[in-house]
C-alpha positions as a Markdown table, in Angstrom:
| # | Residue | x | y | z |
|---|---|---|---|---|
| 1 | Unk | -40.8 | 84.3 | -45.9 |
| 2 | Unk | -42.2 | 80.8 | -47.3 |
| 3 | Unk | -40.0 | 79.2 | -49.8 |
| 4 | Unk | -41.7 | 78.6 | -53.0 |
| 5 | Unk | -40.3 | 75.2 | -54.3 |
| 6 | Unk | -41.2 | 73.9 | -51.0 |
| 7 | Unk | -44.7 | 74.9 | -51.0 |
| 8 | Unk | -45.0 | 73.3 | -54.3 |
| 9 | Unk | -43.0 | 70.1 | -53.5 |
| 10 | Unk | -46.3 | 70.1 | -50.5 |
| 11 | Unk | -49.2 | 70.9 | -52.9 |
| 12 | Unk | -48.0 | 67.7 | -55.4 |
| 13 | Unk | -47.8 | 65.8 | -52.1 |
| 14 | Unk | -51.4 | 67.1 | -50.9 |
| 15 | Unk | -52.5 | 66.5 | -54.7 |
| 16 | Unk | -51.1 | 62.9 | -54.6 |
| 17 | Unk | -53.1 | 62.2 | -51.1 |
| 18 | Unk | -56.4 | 64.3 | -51.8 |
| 19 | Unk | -59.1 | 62.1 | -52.6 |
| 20 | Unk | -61.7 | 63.2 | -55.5 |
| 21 | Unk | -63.9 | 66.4 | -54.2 |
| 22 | Unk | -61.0 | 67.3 | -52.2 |
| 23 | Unk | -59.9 | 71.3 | -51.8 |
| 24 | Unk | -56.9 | 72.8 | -51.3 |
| 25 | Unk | -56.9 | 76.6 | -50.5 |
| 26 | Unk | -53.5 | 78.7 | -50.4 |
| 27 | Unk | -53.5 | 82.3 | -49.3 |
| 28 | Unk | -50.3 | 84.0 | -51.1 |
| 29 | Unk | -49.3 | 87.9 | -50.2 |
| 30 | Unk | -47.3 | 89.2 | -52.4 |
| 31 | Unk | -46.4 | 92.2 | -50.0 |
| 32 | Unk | -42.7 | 91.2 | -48.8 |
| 33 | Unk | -39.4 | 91.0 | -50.6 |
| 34 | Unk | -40.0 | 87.4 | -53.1 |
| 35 | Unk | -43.5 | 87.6 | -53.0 |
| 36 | Unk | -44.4 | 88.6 | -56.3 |
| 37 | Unk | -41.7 | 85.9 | -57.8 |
| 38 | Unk | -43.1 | 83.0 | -54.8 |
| 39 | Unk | -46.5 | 83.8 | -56.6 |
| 40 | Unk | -45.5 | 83.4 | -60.0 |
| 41 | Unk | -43.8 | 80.1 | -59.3 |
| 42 | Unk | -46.8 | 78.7 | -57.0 |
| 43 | Unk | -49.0 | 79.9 | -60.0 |
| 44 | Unk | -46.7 | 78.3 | -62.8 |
| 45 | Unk | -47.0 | 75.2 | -61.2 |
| 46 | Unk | -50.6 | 75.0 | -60.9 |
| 47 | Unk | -51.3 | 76.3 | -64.2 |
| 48 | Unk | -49.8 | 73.0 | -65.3 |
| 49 | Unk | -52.0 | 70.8 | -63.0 |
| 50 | Unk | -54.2 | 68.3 | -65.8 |
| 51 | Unk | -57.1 | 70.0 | -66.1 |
| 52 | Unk | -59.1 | 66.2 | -66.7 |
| 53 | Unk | -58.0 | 65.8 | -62.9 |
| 54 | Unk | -58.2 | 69.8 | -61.4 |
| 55 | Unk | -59.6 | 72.6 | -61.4 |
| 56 | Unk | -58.0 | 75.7 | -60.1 |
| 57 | Unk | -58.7 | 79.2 | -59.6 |
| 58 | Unk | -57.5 | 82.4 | -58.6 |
| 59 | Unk | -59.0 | 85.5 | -56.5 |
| 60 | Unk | -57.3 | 88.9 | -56.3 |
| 61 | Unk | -58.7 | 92.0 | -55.0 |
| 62 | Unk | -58.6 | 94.4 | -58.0 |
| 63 | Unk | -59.4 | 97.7 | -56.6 |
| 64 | Unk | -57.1 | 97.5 | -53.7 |
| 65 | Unk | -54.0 | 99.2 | -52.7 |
| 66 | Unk | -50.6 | 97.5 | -50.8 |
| 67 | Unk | -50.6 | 94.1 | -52.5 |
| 68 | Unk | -53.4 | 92.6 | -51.4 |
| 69 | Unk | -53.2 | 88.5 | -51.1 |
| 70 | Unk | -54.5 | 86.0 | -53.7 |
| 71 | Unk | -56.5 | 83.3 | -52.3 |
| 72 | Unk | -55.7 | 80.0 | -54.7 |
| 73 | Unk | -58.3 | 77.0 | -54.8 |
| 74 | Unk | -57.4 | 73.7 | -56.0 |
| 75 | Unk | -60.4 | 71.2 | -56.2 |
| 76 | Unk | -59.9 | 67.7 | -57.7 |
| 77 | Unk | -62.4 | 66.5 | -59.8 |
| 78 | Unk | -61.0 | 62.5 | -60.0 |
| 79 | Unk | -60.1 | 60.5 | -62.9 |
| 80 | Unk | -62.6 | 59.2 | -65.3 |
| 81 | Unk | -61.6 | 57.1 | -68.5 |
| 82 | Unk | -63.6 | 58.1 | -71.6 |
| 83 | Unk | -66.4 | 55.6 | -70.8 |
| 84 | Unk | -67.0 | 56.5 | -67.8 |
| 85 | Unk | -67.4 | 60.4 | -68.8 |
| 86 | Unk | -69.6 | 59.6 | -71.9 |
| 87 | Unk | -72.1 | 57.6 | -68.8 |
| 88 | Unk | -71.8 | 60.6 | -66.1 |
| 89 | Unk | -73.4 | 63.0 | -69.2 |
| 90 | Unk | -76.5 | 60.6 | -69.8 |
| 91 | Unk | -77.1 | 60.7 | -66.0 |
């Protein structure tokens, strides 16, 4: 069993270390005793990731049986100040 406040405690580490383009995948299964509470709190958290600097996603299997896992994708797009976003549409 993975303990949740750890795994996020890692992904704000990996966020503050991932350079811009950078992924982060994280395979959750919800199957064991916690898991449905470790995903909630993993998926809280990224939920309230900027969305000017992310972009996250989530995959479930909707037509299976047994908790299937949920695969969780965190790109980072970079900072850009106003300016620079106003420039990258004209390009």
């Amino acid at each position: 069993k993975t303990d949740p406040i750890k795994v996020v405690q890692a992904l704000d580490a990996l966020n503050r270390i991932m350079t811009r383009g950078g992924i982060i995948t994280i395979v959750l299964y919800p199957g064991h005793p916690g898991g449905e509470q470790e995903i909630a709190t993993i998926r809280n958290h990224l939920t309230s990731l900027p969305q000017v600097k992310f972009e996250v996603s989530e995959v479930c299997f909707i037509n299976q049986v047994n908790n299937p896992p949920r695969l969780m994708v965190i790109y980072k797009k970079g900072e850009y100040s106003s300016e620079n976003q106003a420039a990258n549409r004209n390009n």
